[in-house]
C-alpha positions in Angstrom: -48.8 -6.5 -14.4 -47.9 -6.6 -18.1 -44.8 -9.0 -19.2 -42.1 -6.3 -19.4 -43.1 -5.7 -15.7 -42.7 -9.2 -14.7 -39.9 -9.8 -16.2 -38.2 -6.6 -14.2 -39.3 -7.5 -10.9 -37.7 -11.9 -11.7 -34.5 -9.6 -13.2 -34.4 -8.3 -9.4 -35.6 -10.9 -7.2 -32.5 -13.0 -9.1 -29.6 -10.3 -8.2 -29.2 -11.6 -4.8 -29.0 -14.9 -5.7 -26.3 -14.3 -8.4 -24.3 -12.7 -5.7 -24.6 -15.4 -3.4 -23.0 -18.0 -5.9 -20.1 -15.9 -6.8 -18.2 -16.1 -8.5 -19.6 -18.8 -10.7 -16.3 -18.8 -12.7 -12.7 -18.0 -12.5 -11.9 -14.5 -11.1 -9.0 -12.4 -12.6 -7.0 -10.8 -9.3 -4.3 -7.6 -11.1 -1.1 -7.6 -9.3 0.2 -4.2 -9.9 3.8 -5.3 -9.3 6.0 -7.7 -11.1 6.4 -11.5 -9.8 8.5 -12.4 -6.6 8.7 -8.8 -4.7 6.7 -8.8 -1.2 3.5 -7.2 -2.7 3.1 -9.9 -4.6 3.2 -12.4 -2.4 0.8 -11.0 -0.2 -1.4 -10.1 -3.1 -1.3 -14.1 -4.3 -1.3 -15.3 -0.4 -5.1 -13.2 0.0 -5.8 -14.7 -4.0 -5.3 -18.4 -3.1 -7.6 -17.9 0.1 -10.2 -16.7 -1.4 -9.7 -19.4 -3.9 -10.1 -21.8 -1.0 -13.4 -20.0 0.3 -15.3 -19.4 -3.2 -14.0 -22.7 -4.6 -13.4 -21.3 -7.6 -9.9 -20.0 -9.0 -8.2 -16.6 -8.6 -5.9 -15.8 -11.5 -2.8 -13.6 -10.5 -2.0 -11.3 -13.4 0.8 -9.4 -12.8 0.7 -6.3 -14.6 3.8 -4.2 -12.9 5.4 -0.8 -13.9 5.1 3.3 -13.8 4.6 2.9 -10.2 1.5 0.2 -9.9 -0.3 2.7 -12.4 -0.1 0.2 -15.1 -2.1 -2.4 -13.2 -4.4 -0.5 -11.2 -5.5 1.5 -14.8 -6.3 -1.5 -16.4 -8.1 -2.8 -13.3 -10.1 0.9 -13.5 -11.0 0.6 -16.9 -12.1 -3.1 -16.9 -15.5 -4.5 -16.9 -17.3 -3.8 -13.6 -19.0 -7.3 -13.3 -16.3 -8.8 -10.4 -14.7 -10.6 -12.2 -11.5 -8.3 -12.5 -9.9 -7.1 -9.3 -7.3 -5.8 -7.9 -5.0 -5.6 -5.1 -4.5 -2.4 -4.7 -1.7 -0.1 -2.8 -1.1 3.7 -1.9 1.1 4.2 -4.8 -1.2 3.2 -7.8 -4.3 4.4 -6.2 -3.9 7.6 -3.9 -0.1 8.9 -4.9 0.0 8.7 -8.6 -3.0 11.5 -9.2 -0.7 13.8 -7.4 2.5 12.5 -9.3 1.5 11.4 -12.9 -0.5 14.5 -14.9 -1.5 12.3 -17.5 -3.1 9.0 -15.4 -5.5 7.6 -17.5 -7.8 7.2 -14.8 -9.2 9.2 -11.7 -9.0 6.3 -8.8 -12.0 8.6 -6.8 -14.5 7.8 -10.1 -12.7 4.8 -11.7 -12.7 2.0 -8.5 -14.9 1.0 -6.1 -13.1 0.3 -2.7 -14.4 -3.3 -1.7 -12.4 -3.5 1.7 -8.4 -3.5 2.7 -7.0 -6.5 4.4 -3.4 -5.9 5.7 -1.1 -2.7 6.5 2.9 -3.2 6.5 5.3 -0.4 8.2 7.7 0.8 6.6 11.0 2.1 8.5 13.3 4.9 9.4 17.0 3.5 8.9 20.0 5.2 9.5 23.8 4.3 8.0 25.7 2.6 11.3 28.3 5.7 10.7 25.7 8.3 11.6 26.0 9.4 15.4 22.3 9.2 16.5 19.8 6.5 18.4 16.6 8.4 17.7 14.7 10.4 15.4 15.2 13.5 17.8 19.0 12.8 17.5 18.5 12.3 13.5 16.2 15.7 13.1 19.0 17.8 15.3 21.9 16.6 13.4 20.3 17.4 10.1 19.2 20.4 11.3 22.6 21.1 12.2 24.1 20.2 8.6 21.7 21.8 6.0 21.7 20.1 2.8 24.6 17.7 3.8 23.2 14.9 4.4 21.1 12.7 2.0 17.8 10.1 2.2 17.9 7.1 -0.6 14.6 6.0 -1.6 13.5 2.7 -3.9 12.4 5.5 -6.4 10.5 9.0 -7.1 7.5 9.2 -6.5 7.3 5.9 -4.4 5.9 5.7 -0.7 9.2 5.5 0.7 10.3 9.0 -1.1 7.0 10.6 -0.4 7.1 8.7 3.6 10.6 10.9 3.8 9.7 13.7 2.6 6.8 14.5 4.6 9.2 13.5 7.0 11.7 16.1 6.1 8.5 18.2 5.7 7.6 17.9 9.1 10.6 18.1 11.0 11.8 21.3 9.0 15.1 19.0 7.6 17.2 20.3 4.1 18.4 16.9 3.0 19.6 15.8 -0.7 17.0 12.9 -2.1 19.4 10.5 -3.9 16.8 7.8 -6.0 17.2 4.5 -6.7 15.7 2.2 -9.1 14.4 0.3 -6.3 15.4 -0.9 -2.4 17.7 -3.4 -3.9 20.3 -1.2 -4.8 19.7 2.1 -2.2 20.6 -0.4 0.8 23.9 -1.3 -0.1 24.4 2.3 -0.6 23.2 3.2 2.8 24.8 0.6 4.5 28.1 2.0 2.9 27.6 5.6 4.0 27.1 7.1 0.9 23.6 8.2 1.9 22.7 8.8 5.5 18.8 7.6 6.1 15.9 5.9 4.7 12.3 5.1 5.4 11.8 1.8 3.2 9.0 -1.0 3.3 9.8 -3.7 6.6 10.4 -7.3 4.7 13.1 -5.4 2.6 14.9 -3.1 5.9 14.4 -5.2 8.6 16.7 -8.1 7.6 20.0 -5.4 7.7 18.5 -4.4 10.8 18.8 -7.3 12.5 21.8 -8.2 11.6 23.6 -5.2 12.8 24.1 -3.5 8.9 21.6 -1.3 10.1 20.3 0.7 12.4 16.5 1.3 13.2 15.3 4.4 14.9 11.4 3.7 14.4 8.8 2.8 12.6 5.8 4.7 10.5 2.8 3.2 11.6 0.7 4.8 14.0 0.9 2.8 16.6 4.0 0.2 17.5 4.0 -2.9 14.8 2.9 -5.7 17.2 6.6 -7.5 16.3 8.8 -4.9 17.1 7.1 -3.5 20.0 10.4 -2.0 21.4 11.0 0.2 18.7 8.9 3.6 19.0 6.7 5.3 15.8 7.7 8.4 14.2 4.5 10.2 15.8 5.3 9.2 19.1 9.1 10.5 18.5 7.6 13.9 18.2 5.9 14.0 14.7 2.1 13.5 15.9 -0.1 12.6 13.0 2.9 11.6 11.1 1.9 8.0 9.1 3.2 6.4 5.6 2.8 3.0 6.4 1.6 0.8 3.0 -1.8 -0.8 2.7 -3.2 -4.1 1.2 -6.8 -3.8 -0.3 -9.3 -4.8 -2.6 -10.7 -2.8 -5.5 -13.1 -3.2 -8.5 -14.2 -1.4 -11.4 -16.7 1.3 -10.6 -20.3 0.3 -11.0 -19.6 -3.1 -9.5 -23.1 -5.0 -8.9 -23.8 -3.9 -4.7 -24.7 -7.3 -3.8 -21.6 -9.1 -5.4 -19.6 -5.9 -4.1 -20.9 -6.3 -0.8 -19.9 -10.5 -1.1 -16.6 -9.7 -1.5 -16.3 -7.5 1.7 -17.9 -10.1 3.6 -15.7 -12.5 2.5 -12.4 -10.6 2.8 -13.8 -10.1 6.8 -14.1 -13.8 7.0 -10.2 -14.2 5.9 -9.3 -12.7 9.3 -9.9 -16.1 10.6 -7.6 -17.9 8.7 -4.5 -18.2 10.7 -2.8 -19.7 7.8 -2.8 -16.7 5.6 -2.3 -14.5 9.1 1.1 -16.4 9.2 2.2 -16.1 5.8 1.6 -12.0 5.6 3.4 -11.9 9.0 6.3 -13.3 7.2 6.5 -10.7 4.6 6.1 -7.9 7.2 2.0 -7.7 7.0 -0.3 -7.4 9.7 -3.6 -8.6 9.1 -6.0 -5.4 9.5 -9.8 -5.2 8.0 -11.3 -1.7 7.1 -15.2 -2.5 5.0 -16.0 -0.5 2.0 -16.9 2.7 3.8 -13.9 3.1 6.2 -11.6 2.1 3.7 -13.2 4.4 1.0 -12.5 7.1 3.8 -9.3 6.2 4.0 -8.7 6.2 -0.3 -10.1 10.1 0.0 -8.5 11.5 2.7 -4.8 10.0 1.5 -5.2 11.6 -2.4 -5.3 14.5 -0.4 -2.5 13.7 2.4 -0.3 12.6 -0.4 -1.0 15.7 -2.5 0.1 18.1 0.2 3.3 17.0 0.0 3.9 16.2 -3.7 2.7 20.0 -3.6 5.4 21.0 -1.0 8.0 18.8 -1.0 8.0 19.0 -4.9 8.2 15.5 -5.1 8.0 13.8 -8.9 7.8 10.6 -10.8 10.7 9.0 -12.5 
């Protein structure tokens, strides 16, 4: 064996060991959201527990904007070593191909799906002025009133516009989309009357929900949310299939070393055990829920092409 073969065979026999001691330095974790909102918190909530596990710091940079497509496209260009990641979501990763013509980067080439850690529902919500107690009531008075009655949403293009639309989709329903620049400011609308419905993320809905500004026909998961087992799913309320529920995961560069790759979906399967972090996602409306690299890689595929159906039929846009 001449030297350059040697040395090949130490280069390999030394790759597992580099992946068991990372990260051997501070690791960079994007935030594709702006400081304070829920997705944030849950994305630095997962970042300081894998702080605590690798004994080594996780950096939150929050790099918000264009609908989580400014953080997840520098995430997808960055250097695929693991030291760069980023807490991805269904906007930035599988709606914005089907919403943005110009993204800068293809999310089926440009990331490597490590594993997702947490889903959060999002919820149907109906003005306290509208006569109905159930999706079937809300699908038969629309259908009744074609094109007079409206759905808010936090934004074009965001999960809860594309949630209602493949909503409106499914059910056959004519409504007006009125877009807000946010939740913030489409709630106090809807609570007023001046739109009708809204599917919109839980830690933002629930609150006027529960006390009474609000009322709550179901959720979007697809399967009751373990805290509000009383309140049925939009499948089960005669939309089978029907999900738009938002997910948590964690993504790298493509081309990510395997073994450091295949660390970090250990590791994020260890966090299931930490009732700490279990507690604090709860709070902001999270349920704790592991998918590994190949279901969750599954589930990156076959949304791009959920979520393009219905920017394709609905005629959904960006901002």
């Amino acid at each position: 064996m001449n030297a350059l073969s040697r040395f090949a065979v130490l280069v390999l026999c030394m790759l597992p060991l580099a992946a068991t001691a990372y990260p051997t330095k501070p690791v960079r974790l994007v935030i594709p959201f702006p400081p304070g909102g829920a997705s944030d918190y849950v994305g630095r909530a997962v970042g300081q527990s894998l702080s605590e596990l690798w004994k080594q710091n996780v950096v939150v940079d929050n790099r918000g904007g264009a609908g989580a497509t400014i953080g997840t496209g520098l995430v997808a260009k960055g250097t695929p070593d693991g030291y760069t990641l980023l807490m991805g979501v269904n906007a930035g990763v599988v709606i914005a191909p089907s919403i943005y013509p110009d993204l800068s980067y293809d999310p089926r080439k440009d990331l490597a799906a490590l594993a997702s850690f947490a889903l959060s529902p999002q919820l149907l919500v109906v003005t306290n002025g509208l006569p109905v107690k159930s999706v079937q009531d809300l699908v038969a008075l629309a259908k009744s009133k074609p094109e007079q009655l409206s759905f808010a949403s936090s934004g074009n293009g965001a999960l809860p516009h594309l949630g209602a639309a493949m909503f409106n989709m499914m059910t056959g329903i004519k409504a007006v989309h009125v877009p807000y620049k946010g939740s913030g400011p489409a709630l106090p609308d809807l609570i007023a009357g001046r739109t009708q419905y809204m599917i919109d993320i839980i830690v933002s809905a629930l609150p006027l929900v529960q006390s009474g500004k609000l009322r709550m026909l179901a959720v979007t998961t697809t399967r009751r949310y373990p805290t509000l087992p009383e309140v049925p799913t939009v499948a089960e309320s005669g939309l089978p299939g029907y999900e738009a529920a938002q997910w948590y995961g964690l993504f790298a560069p493509a081309g990510v070393p395997a073994a450091i790759a295949k660390k970090i979906e250990t590791d994020i399967a260890k966090l299931l055990d930490n009732k700490t972090l279990r507690a604090n996602l709860s709070q902001r409306g999270a349920e704790m829920m592991y998918g590994d690299s190949a279901q969750f890689t599954a589930v990156v595929k076959q949304d791009i092409a959920k979520w393009a159906k219905v920017v394709k039929e609905t005629g959904a846009r960006a901002d």
